[in-house]
Backbone as a chain_set.jsonl record, in Angstrom:
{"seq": "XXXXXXXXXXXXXXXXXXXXXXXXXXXXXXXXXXXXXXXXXXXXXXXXXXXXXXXXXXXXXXXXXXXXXXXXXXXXXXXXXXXXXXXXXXXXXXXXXXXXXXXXXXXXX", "coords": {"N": [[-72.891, 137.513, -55.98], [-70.573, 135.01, -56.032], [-69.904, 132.258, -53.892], [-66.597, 131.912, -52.015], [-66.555, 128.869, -51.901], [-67.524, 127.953, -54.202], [-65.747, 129.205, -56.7], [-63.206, 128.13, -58.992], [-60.253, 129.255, -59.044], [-57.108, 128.496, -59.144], [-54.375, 128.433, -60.89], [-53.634, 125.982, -61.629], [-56.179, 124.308, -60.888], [-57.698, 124.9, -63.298], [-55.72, 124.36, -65.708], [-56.076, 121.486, -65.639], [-58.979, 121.227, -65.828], [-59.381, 122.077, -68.33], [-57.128, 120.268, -69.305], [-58.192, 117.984, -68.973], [-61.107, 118.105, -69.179], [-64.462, 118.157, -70.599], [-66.286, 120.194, -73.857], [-68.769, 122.171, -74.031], [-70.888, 124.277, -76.54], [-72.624, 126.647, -77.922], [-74.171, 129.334, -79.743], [-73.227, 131.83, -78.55], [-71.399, 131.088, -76.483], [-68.784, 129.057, -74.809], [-68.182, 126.141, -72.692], [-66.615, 124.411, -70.695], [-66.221, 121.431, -68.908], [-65.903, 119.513, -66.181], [-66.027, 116.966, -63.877], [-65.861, 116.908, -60.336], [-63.812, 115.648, -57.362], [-64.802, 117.096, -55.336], [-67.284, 117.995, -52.692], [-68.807, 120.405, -53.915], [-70.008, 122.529, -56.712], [-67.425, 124.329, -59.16], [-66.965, 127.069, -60.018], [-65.481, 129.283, -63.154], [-64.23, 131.604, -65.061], [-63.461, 132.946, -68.253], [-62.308, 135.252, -70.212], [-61.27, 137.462, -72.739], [-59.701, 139.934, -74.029], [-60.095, 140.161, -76.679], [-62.202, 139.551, -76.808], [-64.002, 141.629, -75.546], [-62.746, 144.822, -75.573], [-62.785, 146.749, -73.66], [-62.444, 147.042, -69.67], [-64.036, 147.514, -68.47], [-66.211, 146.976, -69.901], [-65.359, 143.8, -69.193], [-65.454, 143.206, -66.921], [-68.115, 143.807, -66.379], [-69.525, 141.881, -67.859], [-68.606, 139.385, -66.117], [-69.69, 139.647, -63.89], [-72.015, 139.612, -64.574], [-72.514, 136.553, -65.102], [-71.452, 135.557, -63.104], [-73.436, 135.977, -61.125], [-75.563, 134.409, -62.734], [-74.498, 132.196, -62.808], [-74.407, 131.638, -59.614], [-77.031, 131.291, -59.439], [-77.768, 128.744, -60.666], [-76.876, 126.708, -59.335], [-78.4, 125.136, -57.599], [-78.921, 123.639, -59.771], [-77.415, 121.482, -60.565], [-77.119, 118.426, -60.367], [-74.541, 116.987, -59.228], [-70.66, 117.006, -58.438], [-69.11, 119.332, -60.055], [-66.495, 121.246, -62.215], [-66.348, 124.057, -63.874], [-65.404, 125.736, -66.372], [-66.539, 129.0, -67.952], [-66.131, 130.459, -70.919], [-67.331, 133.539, -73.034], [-68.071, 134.342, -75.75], [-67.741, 137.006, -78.976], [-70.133, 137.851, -79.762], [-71.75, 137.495, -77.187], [-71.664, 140.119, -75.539], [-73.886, 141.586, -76.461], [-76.046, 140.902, -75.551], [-78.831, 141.063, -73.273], [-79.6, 140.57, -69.742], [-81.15, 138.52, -69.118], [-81.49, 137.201, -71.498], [-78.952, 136.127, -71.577], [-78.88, 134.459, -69.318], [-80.74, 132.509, -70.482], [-78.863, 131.447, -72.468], [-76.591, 130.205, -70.682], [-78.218, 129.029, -69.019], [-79.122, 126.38, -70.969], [-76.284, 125.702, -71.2], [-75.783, 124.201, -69.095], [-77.731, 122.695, -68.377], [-77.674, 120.467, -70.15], [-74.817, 119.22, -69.191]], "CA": [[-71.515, 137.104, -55.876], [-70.472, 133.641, -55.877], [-69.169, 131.953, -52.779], [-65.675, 131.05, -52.087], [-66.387, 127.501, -52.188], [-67.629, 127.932, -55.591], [-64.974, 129.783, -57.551], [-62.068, 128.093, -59.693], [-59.545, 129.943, -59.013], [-55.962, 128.005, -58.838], [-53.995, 128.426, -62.594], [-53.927, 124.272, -61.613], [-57.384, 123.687, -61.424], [-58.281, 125.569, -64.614], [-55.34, 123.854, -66.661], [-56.786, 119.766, -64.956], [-60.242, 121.393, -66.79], [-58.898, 122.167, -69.909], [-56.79, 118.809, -70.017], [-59.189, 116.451, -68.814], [-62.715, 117.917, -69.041], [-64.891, 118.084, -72.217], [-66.465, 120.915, -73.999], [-70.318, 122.277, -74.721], [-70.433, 125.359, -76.769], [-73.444, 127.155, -78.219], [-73.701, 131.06, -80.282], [-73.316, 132.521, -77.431], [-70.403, 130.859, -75.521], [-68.517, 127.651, -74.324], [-68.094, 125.985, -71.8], [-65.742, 123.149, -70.558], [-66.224, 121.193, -67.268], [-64.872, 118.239, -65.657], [-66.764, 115.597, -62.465], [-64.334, 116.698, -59.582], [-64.256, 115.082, -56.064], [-65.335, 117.922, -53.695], [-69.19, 118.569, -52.603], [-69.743, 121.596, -54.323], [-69.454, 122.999, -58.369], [-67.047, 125.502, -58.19], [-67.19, 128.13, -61.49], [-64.476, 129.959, -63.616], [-65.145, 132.439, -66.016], [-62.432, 133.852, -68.873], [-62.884, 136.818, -70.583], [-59.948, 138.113, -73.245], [-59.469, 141.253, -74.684], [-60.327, 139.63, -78.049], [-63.839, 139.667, -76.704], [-64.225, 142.914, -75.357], [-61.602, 145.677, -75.462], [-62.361, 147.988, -72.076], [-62.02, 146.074, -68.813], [-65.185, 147.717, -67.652], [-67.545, 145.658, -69.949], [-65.31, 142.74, -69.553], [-65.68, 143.009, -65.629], [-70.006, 143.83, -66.259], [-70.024, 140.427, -68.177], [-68.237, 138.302, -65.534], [-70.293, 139.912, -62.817], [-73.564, 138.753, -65.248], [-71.942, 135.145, -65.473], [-71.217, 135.127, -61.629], [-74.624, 135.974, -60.795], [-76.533, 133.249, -63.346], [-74.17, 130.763, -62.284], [-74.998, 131.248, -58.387], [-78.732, 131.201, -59.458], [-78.014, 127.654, -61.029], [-75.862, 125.659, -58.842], [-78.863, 123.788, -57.726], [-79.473, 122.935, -60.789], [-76.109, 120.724, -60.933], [-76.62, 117.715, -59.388], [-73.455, 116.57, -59.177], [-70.311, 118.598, -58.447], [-68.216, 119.902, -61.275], [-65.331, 122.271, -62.272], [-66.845, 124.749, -64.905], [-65.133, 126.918, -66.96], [-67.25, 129.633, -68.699], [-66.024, 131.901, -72.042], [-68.494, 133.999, -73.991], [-68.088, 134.604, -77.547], [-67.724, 138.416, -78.564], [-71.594, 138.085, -79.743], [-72.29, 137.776, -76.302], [-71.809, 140.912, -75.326], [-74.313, 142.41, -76.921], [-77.021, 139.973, -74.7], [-79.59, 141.533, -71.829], [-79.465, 139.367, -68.55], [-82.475, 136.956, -69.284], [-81.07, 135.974, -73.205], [-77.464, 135.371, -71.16], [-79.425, 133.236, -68.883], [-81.487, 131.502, -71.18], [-77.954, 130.636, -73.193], [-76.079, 129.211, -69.957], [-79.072, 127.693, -68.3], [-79.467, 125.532, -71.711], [-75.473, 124.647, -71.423], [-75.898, 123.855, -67.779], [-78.652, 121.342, -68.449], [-76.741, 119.648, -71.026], [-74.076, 119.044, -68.484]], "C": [[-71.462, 135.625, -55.5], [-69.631, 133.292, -54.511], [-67.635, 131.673, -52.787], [-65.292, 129.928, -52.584], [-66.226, 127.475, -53.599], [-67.19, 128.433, -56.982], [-63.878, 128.768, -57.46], [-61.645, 129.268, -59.473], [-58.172, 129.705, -59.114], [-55.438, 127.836, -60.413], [-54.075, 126.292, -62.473], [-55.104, 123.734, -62.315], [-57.957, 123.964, -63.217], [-57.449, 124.69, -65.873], [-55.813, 122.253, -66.439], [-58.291, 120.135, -66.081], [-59.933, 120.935, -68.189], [-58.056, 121.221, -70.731], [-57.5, 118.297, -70.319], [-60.749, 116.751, -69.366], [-63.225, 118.15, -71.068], [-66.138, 119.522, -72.211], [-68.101, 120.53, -74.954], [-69.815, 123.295, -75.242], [-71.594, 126.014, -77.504], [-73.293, 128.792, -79.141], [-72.829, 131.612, -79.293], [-71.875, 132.523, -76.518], [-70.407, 129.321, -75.419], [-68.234, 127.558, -73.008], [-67.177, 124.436, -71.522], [-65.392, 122.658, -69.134], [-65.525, 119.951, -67.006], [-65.618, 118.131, -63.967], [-65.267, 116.639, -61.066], [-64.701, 116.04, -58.161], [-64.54, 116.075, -54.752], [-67.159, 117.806, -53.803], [-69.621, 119.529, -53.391], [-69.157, 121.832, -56.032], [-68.501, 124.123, -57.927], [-66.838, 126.351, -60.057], [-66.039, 129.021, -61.31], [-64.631, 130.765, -64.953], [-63.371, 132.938, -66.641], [-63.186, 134.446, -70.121], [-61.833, 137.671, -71.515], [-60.379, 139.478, -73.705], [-59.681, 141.492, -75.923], [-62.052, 140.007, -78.441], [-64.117, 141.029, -76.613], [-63.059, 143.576, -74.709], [-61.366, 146.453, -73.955], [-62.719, 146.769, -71.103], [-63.622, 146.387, -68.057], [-66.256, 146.718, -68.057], [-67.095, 144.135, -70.08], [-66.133, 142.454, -68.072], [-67.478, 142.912, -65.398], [-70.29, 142.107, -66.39], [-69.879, 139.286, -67.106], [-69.311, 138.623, -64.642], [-72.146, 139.512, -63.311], [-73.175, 137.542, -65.053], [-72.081, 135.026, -64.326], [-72.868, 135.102, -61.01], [-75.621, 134.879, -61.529], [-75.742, 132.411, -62.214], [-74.671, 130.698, -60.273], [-76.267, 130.961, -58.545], [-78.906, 129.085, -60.169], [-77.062, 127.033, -60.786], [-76.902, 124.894, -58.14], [-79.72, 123.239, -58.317], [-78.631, 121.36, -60.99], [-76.56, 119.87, -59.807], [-75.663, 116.899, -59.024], [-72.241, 117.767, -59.449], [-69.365, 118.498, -59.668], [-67.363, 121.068, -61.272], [-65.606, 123.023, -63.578], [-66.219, 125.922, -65.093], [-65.664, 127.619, -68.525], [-66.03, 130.762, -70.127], [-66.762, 132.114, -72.624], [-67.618, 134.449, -75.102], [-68.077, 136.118, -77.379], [-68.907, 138.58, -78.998], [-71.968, 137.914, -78.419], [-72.548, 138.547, -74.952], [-72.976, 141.73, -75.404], [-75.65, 142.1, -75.526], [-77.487, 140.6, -73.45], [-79.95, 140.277, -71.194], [-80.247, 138.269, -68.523], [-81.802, 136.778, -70.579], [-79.569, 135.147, -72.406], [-77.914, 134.223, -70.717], [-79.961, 132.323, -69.18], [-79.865, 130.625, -71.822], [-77.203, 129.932, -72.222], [-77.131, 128.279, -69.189], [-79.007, 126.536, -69.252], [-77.854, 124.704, -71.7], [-75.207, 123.37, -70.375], [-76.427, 122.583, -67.537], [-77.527, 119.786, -69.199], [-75.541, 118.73, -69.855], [-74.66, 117.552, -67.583]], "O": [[-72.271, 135.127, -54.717], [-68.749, 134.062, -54.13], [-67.341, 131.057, -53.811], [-64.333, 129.681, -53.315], [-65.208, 127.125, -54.196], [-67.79, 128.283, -58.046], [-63.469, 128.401, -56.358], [-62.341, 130.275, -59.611], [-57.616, 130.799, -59.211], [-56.105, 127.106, -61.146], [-54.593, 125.573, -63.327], [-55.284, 123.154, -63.385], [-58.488, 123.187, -64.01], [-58.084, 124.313, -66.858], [-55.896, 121.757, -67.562], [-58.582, 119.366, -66.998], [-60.129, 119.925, -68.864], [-57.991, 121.103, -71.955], [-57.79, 117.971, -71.471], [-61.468, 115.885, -69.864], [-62.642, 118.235, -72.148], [-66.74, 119.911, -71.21], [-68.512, 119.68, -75.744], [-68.678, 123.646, -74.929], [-71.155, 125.484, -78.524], [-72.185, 129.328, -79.105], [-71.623, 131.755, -79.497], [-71.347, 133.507, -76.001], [-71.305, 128.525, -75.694], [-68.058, 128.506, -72.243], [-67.26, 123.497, -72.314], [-64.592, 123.185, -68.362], [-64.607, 119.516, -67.702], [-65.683, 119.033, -63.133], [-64.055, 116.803, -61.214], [-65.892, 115.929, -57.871], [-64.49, 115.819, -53.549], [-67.934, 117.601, -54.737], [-70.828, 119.582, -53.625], [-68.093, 121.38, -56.458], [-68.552, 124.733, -56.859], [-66.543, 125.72, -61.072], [-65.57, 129.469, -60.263], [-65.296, 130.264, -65.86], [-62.395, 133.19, -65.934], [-64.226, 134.181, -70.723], [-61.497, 138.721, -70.966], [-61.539, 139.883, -73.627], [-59.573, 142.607, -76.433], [-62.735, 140.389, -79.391], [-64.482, 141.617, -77.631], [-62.478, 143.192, -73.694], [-60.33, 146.682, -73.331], [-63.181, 145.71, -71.528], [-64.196, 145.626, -67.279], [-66.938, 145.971, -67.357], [-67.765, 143.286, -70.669], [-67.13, 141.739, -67.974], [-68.045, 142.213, -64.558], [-70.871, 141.331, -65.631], [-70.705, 138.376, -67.044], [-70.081, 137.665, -64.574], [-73.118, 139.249, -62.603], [-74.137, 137.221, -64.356], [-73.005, 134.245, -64.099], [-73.313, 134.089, -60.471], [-76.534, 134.471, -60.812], [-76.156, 132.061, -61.108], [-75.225, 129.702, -59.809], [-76.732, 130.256, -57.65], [-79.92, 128.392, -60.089], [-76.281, 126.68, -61.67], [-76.487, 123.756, -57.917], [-80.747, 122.637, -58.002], [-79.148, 120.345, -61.457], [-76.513, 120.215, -58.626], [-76.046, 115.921, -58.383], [-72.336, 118.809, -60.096], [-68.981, 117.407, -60.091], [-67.481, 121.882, -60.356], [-64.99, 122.533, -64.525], [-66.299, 126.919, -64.376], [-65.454, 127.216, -69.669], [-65.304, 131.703, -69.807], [-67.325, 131.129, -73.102], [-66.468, 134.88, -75.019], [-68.272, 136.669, -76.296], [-69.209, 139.74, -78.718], [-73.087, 138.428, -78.426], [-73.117, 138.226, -73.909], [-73.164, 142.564, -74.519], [-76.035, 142.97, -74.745], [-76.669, 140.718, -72.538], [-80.414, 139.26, -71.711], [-79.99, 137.212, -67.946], [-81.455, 135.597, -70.557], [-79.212, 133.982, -72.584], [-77.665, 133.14, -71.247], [-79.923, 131.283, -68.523], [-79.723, 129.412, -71.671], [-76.937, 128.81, -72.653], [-76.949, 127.113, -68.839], [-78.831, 125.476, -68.651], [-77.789, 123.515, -72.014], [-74.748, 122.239, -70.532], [-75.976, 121.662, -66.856], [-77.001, 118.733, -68.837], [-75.604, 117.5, -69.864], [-73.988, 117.082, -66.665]]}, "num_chains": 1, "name": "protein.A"}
C-alpha cells in the first residue's frame, strides 16, 4: 500500500497533471506526470470500465500498480505527480511483465 504522502488524490491535482504535465505511453499503458514542488512523488492510478468491466479486476490491477509504484519511488529522483492508466491489454499481464512495463516508463521519466 502506498503511503499517504504518496497518493494523488485531489480532482485538482489530477486535472494541473493532465493540463500541464507530458505523456509516456508504451503497449501496455500510459502515463502522464508533471515536476511538482513537494519532497515526495505522489502516484494516481485510473482505471475505466472501458478497460475492465467488473470492479473486482479493476480494484486487483490498481492494487498491482500501487504496489510496483511503492517498490519504485526510489527510483525517482526527483519528485513528481504521476498519473498511471493501463491499456485493456494490460490486464491480461502477471506481476513481473506489469513491472517490467512501468519500471521501463519510470526510467524514462
Amino acid at each position: 500500500m502506498l503511503k499517504e504522502a504518496n497518493r494523488l488524490k485531489s480532482d485538482r491535482d489530477f486535472k494541473n497533471v493532465f493540463r500541464n504535465g507530458r505523456t509516456l505511453e508504451n503497449r501496455f499503458m500510459r502515463v502522464k506526470f508533471l515536476k511538482n514542488q513537494k519532497n515526495v512523488s505522489r502516484f494516481g492510478f485510473i482505471i475505466s470500465v472501458k478497460v475492465l468491466k467488473k470492479a473486482n479486476e479493476r480494484n486487483t490491477l490498481k492494487r498491482r500498480l500501487r504496489a510496483i509504484s511503492r517498490s519504485l519511488l526510489k527510483d525517482l529522483k526527483h519528485s513528481f505527480d504521476i498519473v498511471v492508466w493501463p491499456k485493456a491489454s494490460s490486464a491480461a499481464l502477471n506481476h513481473s511483465s506489469l513491472m517490467d512495463c512501468m519500471t521501463d516508463l519510470i526510467i524514462k521519466i
